[in-house]
C-alpha positions, 0 to 999 in steps of 0.5 A: 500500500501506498504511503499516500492513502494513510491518512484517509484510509486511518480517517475512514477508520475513525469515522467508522468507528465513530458511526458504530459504536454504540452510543454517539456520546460514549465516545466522549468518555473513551468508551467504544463498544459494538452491539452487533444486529444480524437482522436490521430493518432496511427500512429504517434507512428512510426515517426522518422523524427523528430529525431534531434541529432543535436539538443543540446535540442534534445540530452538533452531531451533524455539523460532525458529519459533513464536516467529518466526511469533508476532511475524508474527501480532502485527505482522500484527494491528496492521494488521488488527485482526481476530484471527481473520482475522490468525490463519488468514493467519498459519497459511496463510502457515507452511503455505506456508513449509514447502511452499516449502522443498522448491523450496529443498533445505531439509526443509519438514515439517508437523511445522514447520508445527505448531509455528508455528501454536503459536507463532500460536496463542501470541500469538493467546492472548495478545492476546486476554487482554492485551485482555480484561484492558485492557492489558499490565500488568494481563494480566501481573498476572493471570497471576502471580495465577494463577501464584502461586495455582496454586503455592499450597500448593506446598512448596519443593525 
């Protein structure tokens, strides 16, 4: 194996990990274990009455998510150098997690899904204008401009 992909491949490991255990919150106190259901129901995979955006935890727990499959997509990048390519494995592999966290009593939802493609697709974007713009610095001077010019004209509060 190239060396390239370790650091991916040993992000993909803590996302795992992190999706399956049993308790989202356990993992706070250093406490991991796997409960382990032969049997799921697939159909768990569409709820979305669960969805709490009023929930700080809530909130936090999929802010984590995107941003936790973002960074996959931006280490996973670096080692291939194709972003499309990054971008569809890095979707198809958040698909798999949620699948996966039925096996573990954990609620896999496509809902979760969703949201860290947006997170994929976040940094996906991303890199493609730090790219265009010739590095991070200038990416992040021509998003203030635009920033800066959008607020133009804006009175303040």
């Amino acid at each position: 194996m190239k060396a390239k992909y370790i650091p991916a491949l040993l992000w993909a490991l803590c996302i795992l990990v992190a999706t399956n255990n049993y308790n989202f919150t356990a993992l706070f106190m250093s406490d991991i274990d796997f409960n382990v259901r032969l049997f799921p129901d697939l159909s768990d995979l569409f709820i979305t009455s669960d969805i709490q955006l009023g929930s700080k935890l809530y909130v936090f727990q999929k802010t984590g998510h995107a941003l936790s499959f973002g960074i996959l997509y931006l280490l996973l990048n670096k080692a291939l150098t194709e972003p499309r390519v990054t971008l569809i494995l890095c979707s198809l592999f958040a698909l798999f997690t949620e699948f996966l966290q039925l096996f573990f009593w954990r609620s896999g939802r496509l809902a979760d899904a969703l949201i860290d493609i947006a997170g994929i697709y976040a940094a996906y974007r991303m890199g493609a204008s730090v790219k265009a713009h010739g590095g991070m610095i200038p990416a992040f001077f021509a998003a203030l401009q635009k920033i800066f010019t959008a607020l133009k004209g804006e009175k303040p509060h």
